[in-house]
N, C-alpha and C positions, 0 to 999 in steps of 0.2 A: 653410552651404556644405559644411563639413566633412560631416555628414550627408548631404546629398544624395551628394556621392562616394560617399560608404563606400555607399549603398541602390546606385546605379550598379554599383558595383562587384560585391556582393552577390547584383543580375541577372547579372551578365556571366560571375558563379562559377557560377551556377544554370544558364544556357544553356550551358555549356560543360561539365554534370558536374562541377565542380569544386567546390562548394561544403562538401557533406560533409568531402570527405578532409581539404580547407583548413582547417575549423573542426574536426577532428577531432584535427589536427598542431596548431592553436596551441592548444584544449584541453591538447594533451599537454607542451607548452610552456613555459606561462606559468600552468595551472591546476590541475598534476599538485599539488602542496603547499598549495593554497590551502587554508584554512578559517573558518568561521565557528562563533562561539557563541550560543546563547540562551538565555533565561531565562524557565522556565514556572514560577510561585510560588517555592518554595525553592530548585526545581530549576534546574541549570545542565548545559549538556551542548555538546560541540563536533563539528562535525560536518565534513567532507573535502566542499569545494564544486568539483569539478573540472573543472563545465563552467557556464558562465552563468545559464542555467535555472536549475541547482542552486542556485546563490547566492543567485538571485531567491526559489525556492520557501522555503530557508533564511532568506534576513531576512524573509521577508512571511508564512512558515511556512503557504504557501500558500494565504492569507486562512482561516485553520483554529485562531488562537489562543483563541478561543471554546470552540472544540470541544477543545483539547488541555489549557485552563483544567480542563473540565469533566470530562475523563479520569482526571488529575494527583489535584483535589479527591475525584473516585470513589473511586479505589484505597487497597485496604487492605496492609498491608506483607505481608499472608499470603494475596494474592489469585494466582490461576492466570490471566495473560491471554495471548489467544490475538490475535495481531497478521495478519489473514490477507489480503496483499495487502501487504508489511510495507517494499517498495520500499528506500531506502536508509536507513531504521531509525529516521526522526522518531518515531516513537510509541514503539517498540522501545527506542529507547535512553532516554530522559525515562520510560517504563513502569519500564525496572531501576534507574531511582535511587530510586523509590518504592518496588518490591517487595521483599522480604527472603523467604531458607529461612523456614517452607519451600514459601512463593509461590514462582511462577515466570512468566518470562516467555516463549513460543513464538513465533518469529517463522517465519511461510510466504512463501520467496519464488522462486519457481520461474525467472525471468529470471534469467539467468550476470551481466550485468554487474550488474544491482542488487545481487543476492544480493554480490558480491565488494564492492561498496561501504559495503552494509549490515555485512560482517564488519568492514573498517577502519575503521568509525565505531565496532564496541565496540571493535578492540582501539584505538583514539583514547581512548575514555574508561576504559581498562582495565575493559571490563565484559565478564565471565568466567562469567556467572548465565545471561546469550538462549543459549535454543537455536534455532539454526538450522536450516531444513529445505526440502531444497529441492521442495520439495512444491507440486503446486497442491490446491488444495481444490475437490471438485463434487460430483455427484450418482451417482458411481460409482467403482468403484475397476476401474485399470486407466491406459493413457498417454494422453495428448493432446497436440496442441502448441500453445505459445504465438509469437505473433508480435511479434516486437520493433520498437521503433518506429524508422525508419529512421535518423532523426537521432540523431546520439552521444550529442547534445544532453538528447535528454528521456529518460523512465522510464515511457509511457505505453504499456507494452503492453497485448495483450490474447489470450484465449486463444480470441478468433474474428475474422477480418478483419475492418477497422472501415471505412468512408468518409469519417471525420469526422477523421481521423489517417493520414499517411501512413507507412503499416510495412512493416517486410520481406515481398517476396512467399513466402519461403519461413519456414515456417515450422522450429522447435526441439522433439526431441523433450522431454519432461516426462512426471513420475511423477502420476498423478491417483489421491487419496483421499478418500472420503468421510471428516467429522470423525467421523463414527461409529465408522467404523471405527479410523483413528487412535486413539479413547481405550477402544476393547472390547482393543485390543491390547496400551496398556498402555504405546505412545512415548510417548504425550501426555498429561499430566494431565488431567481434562476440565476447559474453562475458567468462571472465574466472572465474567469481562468479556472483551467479545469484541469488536476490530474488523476491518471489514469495506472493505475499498476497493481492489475485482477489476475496473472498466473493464467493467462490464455481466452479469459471471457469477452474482454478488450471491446472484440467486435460485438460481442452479444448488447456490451452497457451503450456503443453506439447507437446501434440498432431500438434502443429505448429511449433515446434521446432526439430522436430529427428533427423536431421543432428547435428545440435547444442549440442545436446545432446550425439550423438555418438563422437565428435569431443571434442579430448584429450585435447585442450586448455581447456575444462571447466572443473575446477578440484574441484568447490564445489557448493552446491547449497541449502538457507535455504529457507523454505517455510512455509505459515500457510497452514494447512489445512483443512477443513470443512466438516466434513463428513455428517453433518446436508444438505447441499446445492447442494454437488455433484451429487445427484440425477438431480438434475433439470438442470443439461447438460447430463446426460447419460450417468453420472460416476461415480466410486464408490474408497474410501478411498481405498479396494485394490487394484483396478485395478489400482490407483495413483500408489501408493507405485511402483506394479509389475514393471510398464514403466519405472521406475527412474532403479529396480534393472536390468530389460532388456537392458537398455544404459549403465551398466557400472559400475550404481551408487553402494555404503555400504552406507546404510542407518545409523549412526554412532550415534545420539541420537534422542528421540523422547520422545517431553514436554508438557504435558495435559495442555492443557487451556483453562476450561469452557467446553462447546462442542465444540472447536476446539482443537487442537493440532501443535506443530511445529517439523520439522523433519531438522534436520541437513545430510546434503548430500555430501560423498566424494569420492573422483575417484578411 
């Protein structure tokens, strides 16, 4: 009964406009201090859950323990990884307990609220090594915007309107680099593990990397990827996949999830 109210209620916020600002106020409430911890092998890390979603993606680590088992296991304490799509800093922060000087870790996140959440999660685990940047990654250097997703709630932007997600009609300006260019310049280490989980740009951040890509220091690379999305850059899951096996890459596993999937990448 109690559920039935609260769904009733729920519609009556939605038909009324209300429901956002309402779960935006008791977000800021009741889940401004929250946190959770987890534990991927040695590693331990805490992380600021302040909205529901968050908690859920946190304890179920977004059906991705597999994949963040298999990251953890990768890294070497002197590896360069390049976190690109780095949302509120699950890989990011579990990547700086493993890497040491003079490894590093780079996290890209061009969204204002992730990017601010991603920074309280290092200084949460006093981790002072992530660079931050508020950078998107594509196939050109110059601005674009990203669209944020409506709800407070989630962290699903993207840097093209989606139908599958409802986000802000206006879009945020953002800085866009090719990783090319980032490491000929000399901010960015060039990396030797790379993840990848951009909401369908995927192929566009390849497409700005080829050097990087061709270049034997990168010996692995996990990524989501969205076959639902990749359309709406002028890309397609296989012409992803071909680029990776064109540069080098064995495509080594690949893990359905939902309509996306993730592909483990090795040299």
């Amino acid at each position: 009964m109690q559920a039935r109210f609260r769904r009733m209620g729920n519609r009556l916020a939605r038909g009324m406009g209300l429901y956002t600002p309402l779960r935006a106020l008791y977000n800021s409430l009741f889940l401004s201090r929250s946190t959770r911890t987890v534990s991927i092998g040695p590693l331990h890390a805490t992380f600021s859950t302040p909205t529901h979603t968050i908690i859920e993606h946190v304890e179920s680590l977004g059906g991705e323990r597999l994949l963040l088992e298999q990251l953890v296991e990768e890294l070497r304490d002197d590896d360069v990884f390049w976190d690109v799509g780095a949302s509120f800093g699950l890989y990011a922060v579990l990547a700086a307990g493993k890497i040491s000087s003079p490894g590093a870790v780079v996290a890209f996140e061009p969204e204002p609220r992730m990017r601010a959440l991603l920074e309280r999660n290092l200084r949460l685990n006093g981790i002072v090594s992530v660079s931050v940047r508020a950078t998107a990654l594509g196939d050109r250097d110059g601005v674009t915007e990203i669209f944020r997703a409506a709800n407070p709630n989630t962290g699903s932007s993207s840097l093209a309107p989606r139908r599958d997600y409802r986000l802000e009609r206006k879009g945020t300006r953002v800085d866009l680099r090719k990783g090319d260019t980032l490491a000929n310049l000399g901010g960015s280490p060039p990396p030797t593990c790379l993840k990848i989980d951009v909401e369908g740009s995927e192929g566009r951040v390849l497409a700005g990397m080829g050097n990087l890509l061709r270049n034997g220091r990168l010996r692995s690379l996990f990524c989501e990827v969205h076959p639902h999305l990749l359309p709406s850059f002028g890309d397609s899951a296989a012409s992803f996949e071909r680029t990776l096996v064109a540069s080098g890459f064995a495509i080594t596993e690949r893990t359905p999830r939902g309509s996306e999937y993730h592909l483990v990448c090795r040299r």
